[in-house]
N, C-alpha and C positions, 0 to 999 in steps of 0.2 A: 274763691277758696279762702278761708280761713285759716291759718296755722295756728296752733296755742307753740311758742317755744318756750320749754321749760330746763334751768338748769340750775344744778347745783342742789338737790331737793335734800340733799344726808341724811334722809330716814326721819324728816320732821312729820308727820302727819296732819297735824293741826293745821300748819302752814299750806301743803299738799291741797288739804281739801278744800280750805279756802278758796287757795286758787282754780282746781276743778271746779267749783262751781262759781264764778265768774266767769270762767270759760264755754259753762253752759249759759251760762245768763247772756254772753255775746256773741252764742251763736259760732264757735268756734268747731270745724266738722273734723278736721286732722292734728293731729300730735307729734310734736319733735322735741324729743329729749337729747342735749347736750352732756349726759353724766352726772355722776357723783350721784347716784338713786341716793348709796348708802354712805355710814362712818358719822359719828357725831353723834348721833340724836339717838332715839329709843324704838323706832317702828321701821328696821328694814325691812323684811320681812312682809309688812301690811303696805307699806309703803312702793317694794316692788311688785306685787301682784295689784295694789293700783294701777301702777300705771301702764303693766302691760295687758289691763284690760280693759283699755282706751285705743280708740283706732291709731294705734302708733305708726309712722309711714319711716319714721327712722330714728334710729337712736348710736350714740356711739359711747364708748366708755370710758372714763374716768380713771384719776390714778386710784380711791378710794375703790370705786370697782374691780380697780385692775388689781390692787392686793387683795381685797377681801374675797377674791374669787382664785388666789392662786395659791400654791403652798409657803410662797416668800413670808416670809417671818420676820428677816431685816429690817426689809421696808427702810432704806435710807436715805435720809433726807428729811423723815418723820420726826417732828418734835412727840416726845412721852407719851403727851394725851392725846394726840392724834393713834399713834400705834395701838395707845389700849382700846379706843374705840372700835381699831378695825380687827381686833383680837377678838375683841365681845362681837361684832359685829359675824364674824365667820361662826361663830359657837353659834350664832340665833337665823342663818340661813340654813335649807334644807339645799343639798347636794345638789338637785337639780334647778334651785336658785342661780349658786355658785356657777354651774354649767353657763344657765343663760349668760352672765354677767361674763364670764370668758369668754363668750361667743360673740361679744360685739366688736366692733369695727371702733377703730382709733380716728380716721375720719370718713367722711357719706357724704356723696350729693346724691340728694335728696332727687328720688325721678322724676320727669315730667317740670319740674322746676328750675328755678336761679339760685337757688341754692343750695350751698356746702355748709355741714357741720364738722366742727371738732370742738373737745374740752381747751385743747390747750392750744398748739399755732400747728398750721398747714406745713412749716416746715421739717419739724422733728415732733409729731406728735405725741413722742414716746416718751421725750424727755421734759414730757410736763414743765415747759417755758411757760412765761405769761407775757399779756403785753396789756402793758402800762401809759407805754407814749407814743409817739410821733413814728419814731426809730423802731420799736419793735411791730408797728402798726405796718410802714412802711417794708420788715420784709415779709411779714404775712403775705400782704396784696402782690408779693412776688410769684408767689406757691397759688394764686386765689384765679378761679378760672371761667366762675359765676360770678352774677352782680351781687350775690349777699352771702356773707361768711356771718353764721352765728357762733362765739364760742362762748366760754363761760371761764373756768378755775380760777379766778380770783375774786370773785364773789362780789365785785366790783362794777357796775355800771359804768360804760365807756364805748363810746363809739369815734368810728373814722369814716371819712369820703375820701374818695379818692378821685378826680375830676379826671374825664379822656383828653383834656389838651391843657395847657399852660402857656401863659406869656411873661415874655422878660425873667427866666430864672424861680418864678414865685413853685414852690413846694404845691405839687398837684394832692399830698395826702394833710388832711386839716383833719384836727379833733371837733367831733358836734357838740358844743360845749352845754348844748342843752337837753344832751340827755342824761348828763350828771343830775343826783340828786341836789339843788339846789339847796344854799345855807337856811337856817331859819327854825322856826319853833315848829313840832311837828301839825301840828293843828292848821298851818296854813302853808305847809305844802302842796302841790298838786297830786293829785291821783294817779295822774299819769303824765305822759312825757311823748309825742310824734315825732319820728323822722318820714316824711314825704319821699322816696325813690324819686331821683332824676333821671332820665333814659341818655344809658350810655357811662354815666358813674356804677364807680363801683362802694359798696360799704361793707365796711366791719364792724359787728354791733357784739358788744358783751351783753347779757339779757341782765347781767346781776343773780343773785341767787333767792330760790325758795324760801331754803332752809336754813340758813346760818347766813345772815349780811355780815358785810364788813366793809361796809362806808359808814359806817356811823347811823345808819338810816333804819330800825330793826322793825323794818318788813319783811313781807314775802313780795319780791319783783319777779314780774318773768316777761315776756310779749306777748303780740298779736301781731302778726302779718296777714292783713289781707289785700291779697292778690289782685285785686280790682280798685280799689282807691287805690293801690300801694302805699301804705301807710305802713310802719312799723309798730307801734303803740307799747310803752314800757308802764304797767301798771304798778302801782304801791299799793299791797292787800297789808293791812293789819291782822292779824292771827291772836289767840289764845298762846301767846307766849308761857303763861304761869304754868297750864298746861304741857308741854312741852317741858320745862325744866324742872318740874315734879316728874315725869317720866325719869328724866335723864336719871335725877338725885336718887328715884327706886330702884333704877337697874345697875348701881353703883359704877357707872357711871363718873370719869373726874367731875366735879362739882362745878371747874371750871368751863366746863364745856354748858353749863348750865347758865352762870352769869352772863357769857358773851352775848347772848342770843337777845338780852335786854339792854342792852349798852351798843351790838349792831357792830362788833367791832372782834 
């Protein structure tokens, strides 16, 4: 089996369907979305009846989801332009968008499988935390009950092992340092990025985001899992960026939410 996971997409389209069809190009039969459909960008809207007419096997929601689908209007914790997006963002869903988007699950294991999704950590997945290190990595795989936890909300590439035995004191959870986007000019970076499953570890993999990066890296990432090599596969898709932030800039849209998307940050 094939998984596409996809997370973090905010209503980018361009980004979206690039990555869709890669997905087709690899042969990819099931669909796991980690959140954030929406918020940011100019296509929610198109953006979620993509992808819920893909064989979706599970999805769960997002804080972006989780306001743009509720009557909360506060929304605290949101910097300015984040809030105007999910203001505009509820104006341009139809009611029974909104529905679905309320209807999803905060985290899923995924049936028949090893894997658990959630946007933010397996602990409080309410409280939209993020995990960054070692320490926030460490109490995830506390809450983690499958060999593979996918999250996403920090838009961030980063993954962890967590080994089933240890010697002399040494920290069973390590960062895979390789599935950072490595430093360098973008033209000779890699496309993609493997983690190999060992039988009997456990991992925690951020996919990175669709639609708005913010490692400096301004693609669209997401994975592949297939369940037979056990490979995880974190692809770099280039998109029509210009595209995308002429969107933003017509739907008036903060302006800013426009530049980031070319700087990846």
């Amino acid at each position: 089996m094939k998984y596409a996971i996809l997370s973090d997409i905010h209503a980018n389209l361009e980004a979206l369907t690039v990555v869709l069809g890669k997905c087709k190009e690899e042969g990819v039969e099931q669909y796991i979305c980690l959140g954030d459909l929406v918020g940011y960008n100019a296509n929610p809207s198109e953006c979620l009846d993509l992808i819920r007419s893909l064989d979706l096997v599970a999805c769960v929601k997002g804080n972006h989801d989780e306001y743009a689908s509720s009557d909360d209007e506060e929304m605290v914790g949101f910097n300015p332009h984040a809030k105007e997006a999910v203001l505009w963002t509820k104006a341009h869903l139809s009611e029974e968008q909104r529905n679905w988007l309320a209807s999803l699950p905060m985290k899923k294991t995924v049936k028949g499988s090893n894997i658990t999704i959630v946007h933010a950590t397996l602990d409080s997945p309410d409280a939209w935390g993020y995990i960054f290190d070692i320490h926030h990595a460490t109490d995830n795989f506390s809450y983690q009950f499958t060999q593979l936890c996918f999250c996403g909300h920090s838009h961030v590439p980063i993954a962890f092992s967590k080994k089933p035995l240890t010697m002399g004191g040494e920290n069973p959870v390590q960062e895979i340092a390789d599935w950072r986007t490595p430093q360098g000019a973008p033209e000779d970076l890699p496309d993609h990025m493997d983690i190999t499953l060992e039988r009997g570890w456990k991992y925690l993999i951020n996919i990175g985001s669709v639609g708005q990066a913010r490692n400096r890296d301004p693609v669209a990432s997401f994975a592949i899992y297939d369940t037979e090599t056990r490979v995880v596969r974190r692809y770099r898709m280039p998109y029509d960026i210009p595209a995308s932030q002429a969107k933003i800039v017509a739907s008036g849209l903060p302006e800013r939410l426009a530049l980031r998307l070319e700087r990846g940050n």
